[in-house]
N, C-alpha and C positions, 0 to 999 in steps of 0.2 A: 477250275473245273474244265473239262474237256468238251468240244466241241461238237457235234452230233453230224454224221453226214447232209443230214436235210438241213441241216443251218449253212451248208458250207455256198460261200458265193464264189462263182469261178467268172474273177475278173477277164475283161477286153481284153486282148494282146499288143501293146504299146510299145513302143521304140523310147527309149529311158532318154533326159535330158540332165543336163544339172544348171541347179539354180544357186548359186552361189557352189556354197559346201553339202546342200539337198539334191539325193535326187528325186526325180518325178518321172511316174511311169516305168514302164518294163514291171519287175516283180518288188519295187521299192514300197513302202507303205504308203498308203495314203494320208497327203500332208492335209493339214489345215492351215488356210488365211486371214489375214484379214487387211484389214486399212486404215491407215491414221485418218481422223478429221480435225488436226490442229491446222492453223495456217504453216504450210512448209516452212518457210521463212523463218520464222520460230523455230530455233532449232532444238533448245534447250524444249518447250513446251511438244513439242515432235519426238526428241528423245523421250521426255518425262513418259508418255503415253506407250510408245515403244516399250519401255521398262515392266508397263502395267501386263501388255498384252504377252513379253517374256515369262512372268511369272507363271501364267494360265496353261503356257506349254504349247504357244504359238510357231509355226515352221518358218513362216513367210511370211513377210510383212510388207504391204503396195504400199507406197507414198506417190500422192501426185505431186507433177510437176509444171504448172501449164504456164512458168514465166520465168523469167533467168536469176530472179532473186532465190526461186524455189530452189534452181537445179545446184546455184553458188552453196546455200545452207547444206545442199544433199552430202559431201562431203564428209562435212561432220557429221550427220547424222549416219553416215554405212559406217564412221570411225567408230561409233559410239554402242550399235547396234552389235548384239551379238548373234541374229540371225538373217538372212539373205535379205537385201531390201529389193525390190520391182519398183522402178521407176514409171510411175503412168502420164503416160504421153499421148498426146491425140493429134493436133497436127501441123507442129513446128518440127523439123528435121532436127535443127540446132537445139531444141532444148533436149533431145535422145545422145547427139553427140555430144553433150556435157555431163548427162544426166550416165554414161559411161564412163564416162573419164574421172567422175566422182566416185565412181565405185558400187554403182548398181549392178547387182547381178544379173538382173532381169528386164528388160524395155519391155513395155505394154504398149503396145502399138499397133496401128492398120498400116502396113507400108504401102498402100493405095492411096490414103491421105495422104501424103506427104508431098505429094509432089513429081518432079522429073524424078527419071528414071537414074540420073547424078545421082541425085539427094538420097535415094533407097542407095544407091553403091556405097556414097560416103556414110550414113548410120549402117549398113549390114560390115563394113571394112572397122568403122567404130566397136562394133560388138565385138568382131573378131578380134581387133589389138587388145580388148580388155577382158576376156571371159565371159562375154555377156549372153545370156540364153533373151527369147523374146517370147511376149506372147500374144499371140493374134485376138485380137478382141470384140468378138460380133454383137451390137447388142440391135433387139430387133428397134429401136427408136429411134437407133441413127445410121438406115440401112442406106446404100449410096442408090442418089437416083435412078439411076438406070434399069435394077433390080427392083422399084416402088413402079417402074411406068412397064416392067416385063411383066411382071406376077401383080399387079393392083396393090399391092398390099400385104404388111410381114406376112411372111410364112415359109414354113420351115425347109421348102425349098429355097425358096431366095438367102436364106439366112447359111446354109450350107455352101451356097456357090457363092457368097460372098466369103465366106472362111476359106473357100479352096482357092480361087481366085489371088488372096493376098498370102494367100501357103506356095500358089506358083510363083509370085514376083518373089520370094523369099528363095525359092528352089533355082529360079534362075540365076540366082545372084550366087549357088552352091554356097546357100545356109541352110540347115534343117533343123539346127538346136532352138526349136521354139515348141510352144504347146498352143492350144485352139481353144476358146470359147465359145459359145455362140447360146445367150443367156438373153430371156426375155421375163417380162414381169406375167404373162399369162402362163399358168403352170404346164397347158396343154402343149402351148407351143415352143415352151422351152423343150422339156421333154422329147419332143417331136424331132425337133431339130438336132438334138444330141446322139439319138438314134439313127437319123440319117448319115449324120459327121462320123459317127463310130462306126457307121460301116463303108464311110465313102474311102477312109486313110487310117495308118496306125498311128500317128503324133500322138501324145499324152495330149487330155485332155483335162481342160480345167472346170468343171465342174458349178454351177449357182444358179439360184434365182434370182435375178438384179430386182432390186427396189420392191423387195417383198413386204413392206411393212414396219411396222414395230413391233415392239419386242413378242408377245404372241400370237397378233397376227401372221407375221413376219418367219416366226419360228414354224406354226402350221405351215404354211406354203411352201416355206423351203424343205420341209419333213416330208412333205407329200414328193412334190418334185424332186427333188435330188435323191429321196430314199428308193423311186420308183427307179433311177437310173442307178445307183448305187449297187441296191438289189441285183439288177439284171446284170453289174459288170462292170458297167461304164463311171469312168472318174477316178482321176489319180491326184488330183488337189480340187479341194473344193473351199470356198467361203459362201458362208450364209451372211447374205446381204441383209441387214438390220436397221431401220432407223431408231438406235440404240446404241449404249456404250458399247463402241466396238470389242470390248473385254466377251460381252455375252454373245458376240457374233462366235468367238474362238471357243466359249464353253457349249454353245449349243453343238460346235462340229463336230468337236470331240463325243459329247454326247450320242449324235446322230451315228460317227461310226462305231461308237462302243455298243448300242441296238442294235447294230448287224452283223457283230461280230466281227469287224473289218479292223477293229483298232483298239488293243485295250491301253487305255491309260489313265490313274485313278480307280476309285471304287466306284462299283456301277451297285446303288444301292435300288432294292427290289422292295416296294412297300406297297402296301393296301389303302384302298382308299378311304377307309373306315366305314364300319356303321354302327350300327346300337351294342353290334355284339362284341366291341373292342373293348379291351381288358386296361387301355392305358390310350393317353394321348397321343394318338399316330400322329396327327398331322403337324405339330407341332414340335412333338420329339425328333422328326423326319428334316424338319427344317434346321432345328439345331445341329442335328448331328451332320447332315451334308455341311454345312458349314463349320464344322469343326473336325472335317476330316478332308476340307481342299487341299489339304497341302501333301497329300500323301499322292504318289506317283504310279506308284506299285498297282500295277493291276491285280483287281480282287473283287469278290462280289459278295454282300451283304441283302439278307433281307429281313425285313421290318414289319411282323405281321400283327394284325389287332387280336386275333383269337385264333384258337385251335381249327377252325374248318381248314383256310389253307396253310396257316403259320407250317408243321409240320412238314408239308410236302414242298414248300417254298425252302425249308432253313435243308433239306435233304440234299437241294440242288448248288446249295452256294457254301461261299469259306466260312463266315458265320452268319448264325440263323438266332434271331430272336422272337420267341413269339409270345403271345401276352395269353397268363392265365387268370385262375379264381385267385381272390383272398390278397389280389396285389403281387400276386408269386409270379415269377414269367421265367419260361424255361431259355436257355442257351445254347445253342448248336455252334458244335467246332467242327468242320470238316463234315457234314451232314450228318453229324451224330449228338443224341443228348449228351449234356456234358456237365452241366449243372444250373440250378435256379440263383434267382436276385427277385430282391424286392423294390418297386416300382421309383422309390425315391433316386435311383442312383444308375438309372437306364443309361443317359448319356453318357456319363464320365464312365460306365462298368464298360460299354460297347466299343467307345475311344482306345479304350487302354489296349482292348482283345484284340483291334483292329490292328493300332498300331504296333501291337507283336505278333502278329503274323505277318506285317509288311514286312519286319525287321527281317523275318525268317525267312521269308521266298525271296528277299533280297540277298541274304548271307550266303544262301544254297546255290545263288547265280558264282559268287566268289570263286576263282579259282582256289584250289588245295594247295597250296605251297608246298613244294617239294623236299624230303624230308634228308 
């Protein structure tokens, strides 16, 4: 379905990066993250996990590395991986320049931490031998003292001038292929801080709420905060930080930008919350059918309505519309047009089938014409 002007968000103006074979920022889409929480080390049980967060339609994937057993395993695991790995680093030099040379694309790092002004030469000289993009990482809990004894305390000045601060030691070294974070667990002052950073520089910016919870607590806060900056422009990778199987950290993002129209991938199914007046088991049939429609890629939009008050006007908007009537009969919208009824036994499997041939079909139409 097409887009409406007042839905349309006009993104920040970013200087594009590449992270492996992604890029991030300029006019590229907005990726999604996340994070392994196996022991690195593990490399097989790291990939295994890697594998899970592939299927989901993950961009980018961090792995830390804070010991030299980690950065040895890294290796195999960028061999194995088929999307960019971020090596996260905090404040050994030597685990960044190994954590390179195994094939990260990306270092996550403060090059303030690290040490002499060497040590930043030799990891920014490391990135460069290998392709490696970096990403500056401010969080407000681990802000450097100096900026706790200027400002008393996080805030989203301090949290900016400590991101610009290690963007200069990065620009004097003539690197600039990195992106910026600057992520705090209180929504206000993340937010706050993002808004400053996005107007202080153009670096892509990466986008979260560190340590927002579980799974819906976690998902609120991060939907508040990052949809508030999302909305307004700002963010060209984001992860929803989760304390949760990182699988739902990757389907909440997607989620969050297919609501704003920032990224369709998947069906973005539209359903009612029921009430007396539902014609059929919403809440239940909603459950099944998300779940037996993950595997479809194709962006498209379905809704799910219990009765005629809004079923009609919901199924008008989207590729197909079901809505629930009398006598167990429920009408079918193809294309926001009636199209024909079904009777309530066979909701699921009749919806799958409709679904899955229209994916077929918006898929076939992408195909080029073979020339004759």
């Amino acid at each position: 379905m097409s887009v409406r002007p007042y839905r349309d968000i006009q993104r920040r103006k970013s200087r594009q990066i590449m992270v492996g074979s992604v890029p991030v920022g300029g006019d590229a889409p907005i990726t999604v993250q996340s994070m392994t929480n196996t022991p690195t080390p593990d490399a097989k049980a790291t990939i295994d996990q890697i594998r899970r967060l592939e299927e989901v339609g993950i961009d980018i994937v961090r792995v830390s590395c804070p010991d030299a057993e980690s950065t040895a395993a890294l290796a195999e695991i960028t061999r194995a991986a088929k999307v960019p790995v971020v090596a996260d680093i905090h404040f050994h030099y030597k685990r960044a320049i190994e954590a390179a040379k195994a094939g990260a694309a990306c270092l996550r790092i403060n090059p303030g931490n690290i040490g002499s002004a060497e040590r930043v030469r030799e990891v920014v000289k490391a990135a460069k031998d290998h392709g490696c993009s970096m990403r500056i990482g401010v969080n407000a809990g681990s802000l450097e003292k100096d900026l706790l004894e200027k400002y008393g305390e996080p805030c989203p000045e301090a949290m900016v001038e400590s991101a610009l601060d290690h963007a200069k030691i990065l620009e004097d070294h003539d690197f600039r292929e990195f992106k910026i974070s600057v992520k705090a667990s209180d929504v206000f002052l993340a937010v706050a801080a993002y808004q400053g950073l996005a107007d202080a520089c153009d670096y892509p910016l990466h986008v979260g709420i560190t340590e927002a919870g579980g799974l819906r607590t976690g998902t609120v806060k991060s939907s508040i905060g990052m949809g508030m900056l999302l909305w307004s422009g700002i963010g060209d990778t984001i992860r929803v930080s989760l304390s949760a199987d990182p699988v739902e950290e990757v389907k909440v993002g997607f989620d969050m930008l297919k609501s704003l129209n920032l990224r369709h991938r998947g069906v973005n199914v539209i359903a009612c919350p029921s009430c007396s007046r539902q014609n059929f088991d919403v809440i239940n049939t909603v459950a099944v059918l998300e779940q037996r429609l993950a595997h479809i890629l194709t962006p498209l939009t379905v809704s799910v309505i219990g009765c005629v008050v809004n079923g009609p006007g919901e199924a008008r908007e989207t590729d197909i519309g079901f809505t629930g009537g009398g006598n167990n009969t429920h009408q079918v919208y193809v294309g926001g047009i009636p199209d024909h009824r079904i009777k309530e036994t066979d909701i699921v499997d009749h919806l799958v089938g409709l679904i899955e041939k229209k994916a077929r079909e918006i898929e076939a139409a992408k195909e080029p014409v073979a020339a004759e």
